[in-house]
N, CA, C and O atoms as a GROMACS GRO file, in nm:
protein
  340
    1UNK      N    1   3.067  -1.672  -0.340
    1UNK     CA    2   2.972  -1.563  -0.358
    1UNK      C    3   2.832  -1.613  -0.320
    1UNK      O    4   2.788  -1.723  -0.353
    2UNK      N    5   2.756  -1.506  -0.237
    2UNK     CA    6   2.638  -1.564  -0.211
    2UNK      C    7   2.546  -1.592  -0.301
    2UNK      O    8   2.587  -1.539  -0.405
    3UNK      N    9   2.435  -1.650  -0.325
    3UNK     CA   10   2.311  -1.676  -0.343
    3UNK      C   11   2.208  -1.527  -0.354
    3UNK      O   12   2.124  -1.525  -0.264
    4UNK      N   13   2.203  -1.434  -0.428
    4UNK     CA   14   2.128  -1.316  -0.364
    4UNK      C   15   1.998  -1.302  -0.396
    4UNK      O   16   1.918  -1.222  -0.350
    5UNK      N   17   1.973  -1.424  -0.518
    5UNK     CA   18   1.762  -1.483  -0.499
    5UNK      C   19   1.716  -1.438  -0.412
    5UNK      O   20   1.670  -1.326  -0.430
    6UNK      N   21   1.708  -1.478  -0.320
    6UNK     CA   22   1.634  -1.521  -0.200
    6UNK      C   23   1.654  -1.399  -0.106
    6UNK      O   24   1.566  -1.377  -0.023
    7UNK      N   25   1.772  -1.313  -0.111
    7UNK     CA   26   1.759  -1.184  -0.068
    7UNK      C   27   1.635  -1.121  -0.119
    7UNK      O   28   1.526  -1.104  -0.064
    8UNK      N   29   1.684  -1.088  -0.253
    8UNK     CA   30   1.578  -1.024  -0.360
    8UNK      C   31   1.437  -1.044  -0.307
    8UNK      O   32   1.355  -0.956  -0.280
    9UNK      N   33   1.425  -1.175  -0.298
    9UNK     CA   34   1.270  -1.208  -0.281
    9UNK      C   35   1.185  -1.190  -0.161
    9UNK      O   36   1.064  -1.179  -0.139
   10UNK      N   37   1.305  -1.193  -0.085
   10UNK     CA   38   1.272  -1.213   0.059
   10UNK      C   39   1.238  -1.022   0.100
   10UNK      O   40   1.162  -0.974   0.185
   11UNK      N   41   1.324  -0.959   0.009
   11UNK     CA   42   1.322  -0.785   0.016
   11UNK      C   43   1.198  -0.761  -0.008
   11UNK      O   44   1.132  -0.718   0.087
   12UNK      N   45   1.120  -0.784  -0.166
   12UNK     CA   46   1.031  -0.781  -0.226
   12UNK      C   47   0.930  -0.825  -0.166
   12UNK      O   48   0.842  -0.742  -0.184
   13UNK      N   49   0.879  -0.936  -0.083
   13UNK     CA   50   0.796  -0.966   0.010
   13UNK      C   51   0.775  -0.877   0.133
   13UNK      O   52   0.676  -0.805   0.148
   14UNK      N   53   0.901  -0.891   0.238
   14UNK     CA   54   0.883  -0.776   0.350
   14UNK      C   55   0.908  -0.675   0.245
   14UNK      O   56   1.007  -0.737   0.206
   15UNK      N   57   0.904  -0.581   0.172
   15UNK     CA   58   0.894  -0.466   0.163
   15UNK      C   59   0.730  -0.432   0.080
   15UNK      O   60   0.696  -0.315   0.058
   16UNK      N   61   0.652  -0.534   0.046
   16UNK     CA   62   0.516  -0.545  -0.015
   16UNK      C   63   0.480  -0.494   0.150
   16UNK      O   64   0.438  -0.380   0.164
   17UNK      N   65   0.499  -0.597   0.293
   17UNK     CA   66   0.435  -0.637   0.341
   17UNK      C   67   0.451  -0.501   0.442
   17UNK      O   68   0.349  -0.461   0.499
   18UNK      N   69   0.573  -0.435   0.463
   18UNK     CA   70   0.612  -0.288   0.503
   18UNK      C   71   0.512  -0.229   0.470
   18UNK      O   72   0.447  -0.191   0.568
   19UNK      N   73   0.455  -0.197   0.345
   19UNK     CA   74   0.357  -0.099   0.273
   19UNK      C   75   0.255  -0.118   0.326
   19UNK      O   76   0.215  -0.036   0.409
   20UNK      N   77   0.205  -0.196   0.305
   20UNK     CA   78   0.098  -0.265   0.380
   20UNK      C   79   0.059  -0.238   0.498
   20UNK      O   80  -0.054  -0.193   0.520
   21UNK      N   81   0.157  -0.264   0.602
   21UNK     CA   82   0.110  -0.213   0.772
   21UNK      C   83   0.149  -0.099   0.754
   21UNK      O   84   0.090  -0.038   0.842
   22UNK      N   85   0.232   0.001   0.677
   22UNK     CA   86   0.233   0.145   0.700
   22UNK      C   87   0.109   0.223   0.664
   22UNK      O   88   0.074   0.318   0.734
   23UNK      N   89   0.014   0.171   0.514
   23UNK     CA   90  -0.108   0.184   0.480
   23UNK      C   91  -0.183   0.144   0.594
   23UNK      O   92  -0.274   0.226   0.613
   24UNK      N   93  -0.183   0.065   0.668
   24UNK     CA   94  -0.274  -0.003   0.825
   24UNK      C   95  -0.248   0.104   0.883
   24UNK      O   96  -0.351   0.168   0.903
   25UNK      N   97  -0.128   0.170   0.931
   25UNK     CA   98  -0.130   0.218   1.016
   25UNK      C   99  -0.140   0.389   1.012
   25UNK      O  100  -0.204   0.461   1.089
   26UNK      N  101  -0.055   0.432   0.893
   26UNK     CA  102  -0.061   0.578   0.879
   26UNK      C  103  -0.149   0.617   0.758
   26UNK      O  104  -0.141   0.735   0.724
   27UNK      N  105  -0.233   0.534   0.686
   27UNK     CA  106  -0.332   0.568   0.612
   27UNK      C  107  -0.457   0.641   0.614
   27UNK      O  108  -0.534   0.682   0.527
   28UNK      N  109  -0.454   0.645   0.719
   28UNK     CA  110  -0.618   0.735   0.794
   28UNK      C  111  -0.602   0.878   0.767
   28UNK      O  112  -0.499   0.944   0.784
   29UNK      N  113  -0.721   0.921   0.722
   29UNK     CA  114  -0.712   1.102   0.810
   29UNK      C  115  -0.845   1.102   0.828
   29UNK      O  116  -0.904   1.042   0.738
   30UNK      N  117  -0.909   1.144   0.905
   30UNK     CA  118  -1.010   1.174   0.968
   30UNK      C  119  -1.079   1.042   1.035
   30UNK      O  120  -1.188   1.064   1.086
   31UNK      N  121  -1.032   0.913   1.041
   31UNK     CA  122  -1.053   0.812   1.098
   31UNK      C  123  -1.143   0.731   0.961
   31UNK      O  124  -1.230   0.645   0.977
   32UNK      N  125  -1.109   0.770   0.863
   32UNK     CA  126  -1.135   0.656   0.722
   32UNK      C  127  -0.984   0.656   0.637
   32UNK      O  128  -0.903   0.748   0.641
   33UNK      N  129  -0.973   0.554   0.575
   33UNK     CA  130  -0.834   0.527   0.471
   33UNK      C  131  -0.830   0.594   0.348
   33UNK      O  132  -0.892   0.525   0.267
   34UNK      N  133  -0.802   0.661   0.313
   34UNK     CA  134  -0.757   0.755   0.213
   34UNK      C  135  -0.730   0.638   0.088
   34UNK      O  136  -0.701   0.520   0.112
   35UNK      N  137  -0.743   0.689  -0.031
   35UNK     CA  138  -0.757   0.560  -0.111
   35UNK      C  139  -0.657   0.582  -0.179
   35UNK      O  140  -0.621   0.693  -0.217
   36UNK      N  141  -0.591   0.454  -0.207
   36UNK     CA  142  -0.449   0.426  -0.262
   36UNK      C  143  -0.393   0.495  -0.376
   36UNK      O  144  -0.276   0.528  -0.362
   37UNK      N  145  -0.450   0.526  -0.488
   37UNK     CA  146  -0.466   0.608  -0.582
   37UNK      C  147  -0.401   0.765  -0.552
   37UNK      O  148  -0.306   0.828  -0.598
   38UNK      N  149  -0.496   0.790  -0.458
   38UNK     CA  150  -0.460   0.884  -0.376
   38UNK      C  151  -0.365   0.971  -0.364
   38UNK      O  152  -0.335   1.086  -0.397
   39UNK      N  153  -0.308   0.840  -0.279
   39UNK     CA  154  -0.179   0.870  -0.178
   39UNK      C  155  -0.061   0.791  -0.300
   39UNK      O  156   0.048   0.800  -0.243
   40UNK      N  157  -0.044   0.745  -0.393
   40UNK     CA  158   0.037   0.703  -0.484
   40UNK      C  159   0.047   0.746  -0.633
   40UNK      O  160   0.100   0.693  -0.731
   41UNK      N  161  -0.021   0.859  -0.617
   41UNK     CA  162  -0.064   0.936  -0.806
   41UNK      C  163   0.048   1.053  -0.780
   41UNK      O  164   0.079   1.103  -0.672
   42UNK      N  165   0.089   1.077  -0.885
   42UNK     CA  166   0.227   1.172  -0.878
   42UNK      C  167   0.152   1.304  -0.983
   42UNK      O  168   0.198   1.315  -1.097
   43UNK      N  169   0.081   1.364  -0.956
   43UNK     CA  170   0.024   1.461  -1.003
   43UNK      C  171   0.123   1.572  -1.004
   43UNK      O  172   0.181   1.613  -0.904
   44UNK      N  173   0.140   1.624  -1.145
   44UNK     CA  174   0.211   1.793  -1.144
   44UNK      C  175   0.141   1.907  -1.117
   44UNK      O  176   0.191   2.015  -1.086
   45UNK      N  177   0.039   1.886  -1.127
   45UNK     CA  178  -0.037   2.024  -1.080
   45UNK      C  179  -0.002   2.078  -0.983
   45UNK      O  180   0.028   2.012  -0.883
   46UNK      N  181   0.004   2.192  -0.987
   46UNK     CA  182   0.024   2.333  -0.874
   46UNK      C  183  -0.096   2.277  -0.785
   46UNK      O  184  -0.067   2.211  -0.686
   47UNK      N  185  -0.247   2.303  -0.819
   47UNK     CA  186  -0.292   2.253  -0.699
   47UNK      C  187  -0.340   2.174  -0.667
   47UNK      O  188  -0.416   2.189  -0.572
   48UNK      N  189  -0.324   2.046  -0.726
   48UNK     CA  190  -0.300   1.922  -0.680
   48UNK      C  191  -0.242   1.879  -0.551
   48UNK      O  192  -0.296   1.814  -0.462
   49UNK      N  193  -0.111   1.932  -0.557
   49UNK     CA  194   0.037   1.962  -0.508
   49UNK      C  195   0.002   2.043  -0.391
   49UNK      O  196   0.085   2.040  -0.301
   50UNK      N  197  -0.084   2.102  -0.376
   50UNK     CA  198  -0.114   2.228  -0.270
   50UNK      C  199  -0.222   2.157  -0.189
   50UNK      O  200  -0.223   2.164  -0.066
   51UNK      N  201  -0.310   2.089  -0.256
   51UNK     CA  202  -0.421   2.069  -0.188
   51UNK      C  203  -0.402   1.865  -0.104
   51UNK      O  204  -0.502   1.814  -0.054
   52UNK      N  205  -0.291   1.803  -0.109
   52UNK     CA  206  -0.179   1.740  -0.124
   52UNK      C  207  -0.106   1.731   0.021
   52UNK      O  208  -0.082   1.646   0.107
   53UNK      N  209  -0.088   1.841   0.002
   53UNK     CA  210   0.009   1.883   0.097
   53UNK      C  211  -0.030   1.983   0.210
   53UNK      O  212   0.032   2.018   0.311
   54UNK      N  213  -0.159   2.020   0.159
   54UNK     CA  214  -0.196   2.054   0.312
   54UNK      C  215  -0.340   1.965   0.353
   54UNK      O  216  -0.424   1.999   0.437
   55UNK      N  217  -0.343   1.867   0.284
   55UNK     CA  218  -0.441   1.759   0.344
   55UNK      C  219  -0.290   1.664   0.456
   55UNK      O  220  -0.352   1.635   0.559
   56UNK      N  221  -0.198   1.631   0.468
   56UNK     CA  222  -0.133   1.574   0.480
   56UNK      C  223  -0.066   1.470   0.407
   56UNK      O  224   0.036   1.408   0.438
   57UNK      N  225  -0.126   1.461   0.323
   57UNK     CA  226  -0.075   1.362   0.199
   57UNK      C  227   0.028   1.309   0.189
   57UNK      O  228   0.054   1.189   0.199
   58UNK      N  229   0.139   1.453   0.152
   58UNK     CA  230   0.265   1.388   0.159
   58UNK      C  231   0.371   1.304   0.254
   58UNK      O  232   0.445   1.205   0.252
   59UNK      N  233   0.315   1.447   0.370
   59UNK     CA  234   0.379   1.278   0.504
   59UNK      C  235   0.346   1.163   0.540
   59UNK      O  236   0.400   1.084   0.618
   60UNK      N  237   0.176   1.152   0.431
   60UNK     CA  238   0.132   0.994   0.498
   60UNK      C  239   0.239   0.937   0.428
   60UNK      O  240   0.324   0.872   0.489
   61UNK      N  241   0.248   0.960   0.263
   61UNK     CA  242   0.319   0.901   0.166
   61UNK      C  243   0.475   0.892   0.237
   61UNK      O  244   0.547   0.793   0.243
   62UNK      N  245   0.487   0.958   0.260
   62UNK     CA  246   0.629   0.945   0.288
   62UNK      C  247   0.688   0.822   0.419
   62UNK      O  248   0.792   0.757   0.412
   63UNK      N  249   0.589   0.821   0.527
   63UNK     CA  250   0.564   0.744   0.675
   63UNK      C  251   0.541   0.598   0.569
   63UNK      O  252   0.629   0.513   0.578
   64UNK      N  253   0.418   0.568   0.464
   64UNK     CA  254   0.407   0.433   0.406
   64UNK      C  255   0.546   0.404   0.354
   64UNK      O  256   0.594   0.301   0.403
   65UNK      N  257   0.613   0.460   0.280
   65UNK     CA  258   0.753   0.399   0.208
   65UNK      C  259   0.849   0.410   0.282
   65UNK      O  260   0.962   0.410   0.235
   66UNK      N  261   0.829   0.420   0.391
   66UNK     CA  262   0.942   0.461   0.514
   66UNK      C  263   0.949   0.276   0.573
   66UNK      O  264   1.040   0.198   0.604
   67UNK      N  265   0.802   0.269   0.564
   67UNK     CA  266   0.774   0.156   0.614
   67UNK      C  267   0.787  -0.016   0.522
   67UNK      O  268   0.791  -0.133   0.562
   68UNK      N  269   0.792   0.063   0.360
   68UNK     CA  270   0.797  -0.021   0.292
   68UNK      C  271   0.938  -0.029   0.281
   68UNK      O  272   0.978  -0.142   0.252
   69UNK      N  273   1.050   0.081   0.300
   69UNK     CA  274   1.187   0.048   0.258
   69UNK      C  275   1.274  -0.040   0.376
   69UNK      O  276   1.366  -0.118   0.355
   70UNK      N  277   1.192   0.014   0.551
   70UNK     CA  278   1.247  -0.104   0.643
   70UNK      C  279   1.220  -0.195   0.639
   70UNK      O  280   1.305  -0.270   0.687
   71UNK      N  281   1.080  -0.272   0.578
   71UNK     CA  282   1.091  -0.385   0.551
   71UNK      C  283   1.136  -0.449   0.415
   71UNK      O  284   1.127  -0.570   0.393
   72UNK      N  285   1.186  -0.356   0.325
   72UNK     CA  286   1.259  -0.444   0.234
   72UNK      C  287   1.412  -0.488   0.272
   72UNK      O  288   1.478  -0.584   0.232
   73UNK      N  289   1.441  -0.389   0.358
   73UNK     CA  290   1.579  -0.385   0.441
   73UNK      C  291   1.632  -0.517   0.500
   73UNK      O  292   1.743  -0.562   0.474
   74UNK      N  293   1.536  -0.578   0.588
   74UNK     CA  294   1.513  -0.665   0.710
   74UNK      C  295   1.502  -0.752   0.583
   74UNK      O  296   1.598  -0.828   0.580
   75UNK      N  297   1.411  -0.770   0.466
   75UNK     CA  298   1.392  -0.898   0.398
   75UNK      C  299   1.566  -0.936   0.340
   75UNK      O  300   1.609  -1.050   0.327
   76UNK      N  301   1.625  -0.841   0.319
   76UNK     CA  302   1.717  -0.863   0.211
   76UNK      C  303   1.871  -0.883   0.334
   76UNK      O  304   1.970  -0.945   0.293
   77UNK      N  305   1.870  -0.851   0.411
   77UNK     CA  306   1.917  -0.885   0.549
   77UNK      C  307   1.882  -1.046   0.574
   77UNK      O  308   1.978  -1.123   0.581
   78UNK      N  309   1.743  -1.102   0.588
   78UNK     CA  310   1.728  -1.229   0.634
   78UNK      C  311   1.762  -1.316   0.558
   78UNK      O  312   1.808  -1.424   0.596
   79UNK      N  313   1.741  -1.272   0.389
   79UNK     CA  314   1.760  -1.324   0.311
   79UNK      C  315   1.951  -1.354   0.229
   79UNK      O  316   1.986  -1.428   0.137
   80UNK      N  317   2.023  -1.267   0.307
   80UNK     CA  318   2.148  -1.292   0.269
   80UNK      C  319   2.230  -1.356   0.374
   80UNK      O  320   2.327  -1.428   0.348
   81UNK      N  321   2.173  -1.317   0.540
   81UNK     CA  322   2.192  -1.433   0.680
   81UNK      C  323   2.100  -1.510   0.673
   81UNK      O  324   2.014  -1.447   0.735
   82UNK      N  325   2.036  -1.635   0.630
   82UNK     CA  326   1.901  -1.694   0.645
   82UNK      C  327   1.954  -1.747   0.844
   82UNK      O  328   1.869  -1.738   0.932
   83UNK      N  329   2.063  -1.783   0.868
   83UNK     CA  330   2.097  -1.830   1.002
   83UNK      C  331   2.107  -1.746   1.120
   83UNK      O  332   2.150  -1.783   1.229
   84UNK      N  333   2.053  -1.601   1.085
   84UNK     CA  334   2.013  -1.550   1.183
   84UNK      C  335   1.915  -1.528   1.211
   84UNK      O  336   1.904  -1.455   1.310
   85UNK      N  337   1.794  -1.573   1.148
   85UNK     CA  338   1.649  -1.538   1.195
   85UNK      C  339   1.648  -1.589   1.332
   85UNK      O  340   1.547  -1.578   1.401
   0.00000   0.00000   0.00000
């Protein structure tokens, strides 16, 4: 049986580091970064939720964890082949 530490960790790292360049990259709207809080507060409000979602909000959110779950993918992949990097 494998070792799956080092998956784990290796997930948890590239998938920190996923977030990260997806925040680099799809974090903007109007050519400034939208602040983390932001784009990661789970507000119930009706128009919260409205005002949210037609700022674009939700697809940034959605494009960042898109980005954080392929790189937890790839970590936990390298980390269970270390001999295929």
């Amino acid at each position: 049986m494998r070792n799956i530490g080092p998956a784990i960790s290796m997930g948890l790292i590239l998938g920190l580091a996923g977030i990260a360049i997806g925040y680099g990259i799809f974090g903007k709207i109007s050519g400034e970064y939208v602040d983390l809080e932001v784009i990661f507060s789970l507000d119930k409000s009706f128009f919260k939720k409205a005002v949210h979602s037609l700022a674009g909000i939700d697809e940034m959110r959605s494009k960042i964890l898109w980005c954080g779950a392929g790189g937890a993918a790839l970590g936990v992949f390298f980390g269970l082949f270390p001999g295929r990097r």
